[in-house]
N, C-alpha and C positions, 0 to 999 in steps of 0.2 A: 685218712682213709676211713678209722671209725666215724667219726666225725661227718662224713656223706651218707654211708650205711646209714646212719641214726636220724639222719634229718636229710633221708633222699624224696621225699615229701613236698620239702619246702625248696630243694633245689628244681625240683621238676620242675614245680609252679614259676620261680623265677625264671628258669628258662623259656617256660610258654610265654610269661611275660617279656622277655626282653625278644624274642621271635617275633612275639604279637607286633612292639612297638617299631621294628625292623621291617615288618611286613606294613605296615602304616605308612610310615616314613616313606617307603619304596614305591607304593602304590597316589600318593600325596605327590610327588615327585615326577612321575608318570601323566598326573592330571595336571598339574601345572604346565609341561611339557606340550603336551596335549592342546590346552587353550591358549599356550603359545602360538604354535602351530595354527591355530585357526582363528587367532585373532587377527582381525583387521585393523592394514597399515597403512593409510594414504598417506602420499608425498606431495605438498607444494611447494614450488623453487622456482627462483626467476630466471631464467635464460638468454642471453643476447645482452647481457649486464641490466643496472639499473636504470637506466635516464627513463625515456618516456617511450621510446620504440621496443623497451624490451618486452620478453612476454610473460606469461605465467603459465607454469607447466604443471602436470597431475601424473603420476604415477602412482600407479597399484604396486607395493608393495608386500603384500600378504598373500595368505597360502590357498586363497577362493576368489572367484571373479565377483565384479560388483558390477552395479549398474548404476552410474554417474546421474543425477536426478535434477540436483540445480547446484549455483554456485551466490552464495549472498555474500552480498556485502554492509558493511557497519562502516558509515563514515563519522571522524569525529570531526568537526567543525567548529571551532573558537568555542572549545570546550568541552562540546555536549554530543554524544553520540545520535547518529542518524541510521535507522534499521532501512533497507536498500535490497536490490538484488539485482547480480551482475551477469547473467546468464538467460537462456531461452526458453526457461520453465518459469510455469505459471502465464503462458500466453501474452509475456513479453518477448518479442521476439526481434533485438538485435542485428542476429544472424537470419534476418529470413529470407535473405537471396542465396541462402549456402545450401550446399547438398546436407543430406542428413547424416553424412557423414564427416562433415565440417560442424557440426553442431558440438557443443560442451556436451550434452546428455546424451548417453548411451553407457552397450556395453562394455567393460573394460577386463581385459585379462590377467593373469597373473604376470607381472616384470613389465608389462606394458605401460606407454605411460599418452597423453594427450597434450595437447598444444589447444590451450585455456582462450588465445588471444593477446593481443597486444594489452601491457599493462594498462594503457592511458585509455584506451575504447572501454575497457572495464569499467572504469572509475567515470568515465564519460555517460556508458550507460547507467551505472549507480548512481549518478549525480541526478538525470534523468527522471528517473522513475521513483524519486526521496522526497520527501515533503521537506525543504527546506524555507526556511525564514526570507523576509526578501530582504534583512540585511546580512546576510551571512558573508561570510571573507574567507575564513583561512580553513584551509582542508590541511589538517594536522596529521590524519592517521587515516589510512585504509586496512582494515580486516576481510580477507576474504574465508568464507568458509564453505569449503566444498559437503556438499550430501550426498550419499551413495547407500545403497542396499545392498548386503550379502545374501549370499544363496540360502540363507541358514534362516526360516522363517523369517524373511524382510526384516531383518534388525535393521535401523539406521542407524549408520556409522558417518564417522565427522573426523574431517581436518582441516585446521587452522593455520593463518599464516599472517600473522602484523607488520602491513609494512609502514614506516615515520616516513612522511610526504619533506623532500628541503625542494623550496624555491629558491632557482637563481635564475633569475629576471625573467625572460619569458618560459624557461626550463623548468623540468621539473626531475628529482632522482627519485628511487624507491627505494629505502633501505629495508632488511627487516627486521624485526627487533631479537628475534631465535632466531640457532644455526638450524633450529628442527622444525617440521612443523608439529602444531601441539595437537594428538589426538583425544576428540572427544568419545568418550565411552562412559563416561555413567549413565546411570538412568534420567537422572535430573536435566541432565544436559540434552538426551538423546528425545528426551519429553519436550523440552523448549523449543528444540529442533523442529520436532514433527509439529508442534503446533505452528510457527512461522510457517512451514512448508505448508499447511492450513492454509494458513489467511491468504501467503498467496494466491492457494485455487479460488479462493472465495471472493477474491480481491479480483481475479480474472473476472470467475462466472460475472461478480457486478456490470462489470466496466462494457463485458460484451453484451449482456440480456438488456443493458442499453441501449435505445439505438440513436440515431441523431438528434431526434425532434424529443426525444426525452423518454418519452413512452419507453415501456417494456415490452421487449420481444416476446411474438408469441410461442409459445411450442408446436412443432412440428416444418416438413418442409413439402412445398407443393409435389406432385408426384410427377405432374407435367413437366416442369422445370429439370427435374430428376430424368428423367425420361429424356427431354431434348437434349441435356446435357451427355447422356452416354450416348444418341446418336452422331452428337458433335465430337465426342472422341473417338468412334467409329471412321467417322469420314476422315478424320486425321490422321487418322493408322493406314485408311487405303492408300492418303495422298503420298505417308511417307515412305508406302513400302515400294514404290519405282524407283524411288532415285536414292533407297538403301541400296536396291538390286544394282540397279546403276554404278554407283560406287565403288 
């Protein structure tokens, strides 16, 4: 008890210190917690089994809505990877007889999840739209990787999914090679990203500022054209609205 009296100085200080380091700790604890919480979790998994009818499913897992952007693909082909993309961003468009509520891109909720498509239409489309060799053979490995935005200053977030291609004769299965998918979140990674998601618009704007005979499209659109065209949807609206009434 002398022993405190004599050096209650040096106990105070300890105690502010071991406080300090407890309040540290606690508050460290909290923010982890925290960017838990609002870290972004995409899910991709195959549904309907592997063979070639199955599908590929996206589920939001995290604690903020995203908005679903594009879906690419990495084919690897007797060896060598092929950058691709399997979705209806960037002005490839797939699906373009489907409502826009059949589309891969949109918004996605929290717990909510989307129906990607048939595997094999996927890889059909990635096959498609890949600069491939004209002796190419064996389709070894499909990657698909989804893009998405969170509400939290458009960060792009990413998840991945490898699936190993086995042929048996005219069949084909998808296995994957994780039970998870792997998300990406560094910066390195979420930079690579954005830049792909780049070139695709760029890769669009080209292909349409093309037009048949080679030339480049001009800018702007008649006004006329503009003009008869909303009177043609006017008359359409009169034609359909007797036989809605009808109905």
């Amino acid at each position: 008890m002398e022993w405190l009296v004599d050096h209650n100085q040096v106990v105070s200080i300890a105690v502010q210190i071991v406080t300090a380091l407890v309040w540290i700790i606690y508050l460290q604890l909290l923010l982890q917690n925290f960017r838990r919480e609002r870290r972004s979790k995409l899910l991709l998994t195959r549904v309907a089994g592997g063979h070639e009818r199955g599908h590929l499913m996206l589920g939001n897992m995290g604690a903020e809505p995203i908005f679903v952007k594009a879906l690419l693909a990495d084919l690897v082909i007797d060896g060598k990877t092929y950058h691709s993309i399997a979705s209806d961003s960037g002005g490839f468009a797939p699906f373009a007889e489907s409502s826009p509520n059949e589309s891969i891109k949109g918004p996605l909720k929290t717990a909510e999840y989307r129906d990607l498509g048939r595997i094999s239409d996927l890889v059909d489309v990635a096959l498609e739209f890949s600069d491939l060799p004209e002796d190419a053979k064996r389709v070894e490995t499909v990657v698909f990787t989804v893009l998405a935005e969170g509400s939290r200053d458009n960060i792009l977030t990413a998840g991945r999914l490898c699936l190993d291609v086995y042929h048996a004769g005219e069949h084909q299965r998808f296995l994957p090679q994780t039970s998870s998918t792997v998300q990406l979140r560094s910066f390195r990674k979420r930079r690579e990203l954005a830049s792909r998601l780049k070139e695709m618009l760029e890769h669009e704007a080209r292909a349409f500022l093309t037009s048949e005979d080679g030339q480049r499209r001009e800018r702007g659109a008649e006004l006329q054209q503009l003009r008869h065209r909303q009177r043609q949807s006017e008359k359409d609206r009169q034609t359909d609205a007797p036989h809605e009434a009808a109905g």
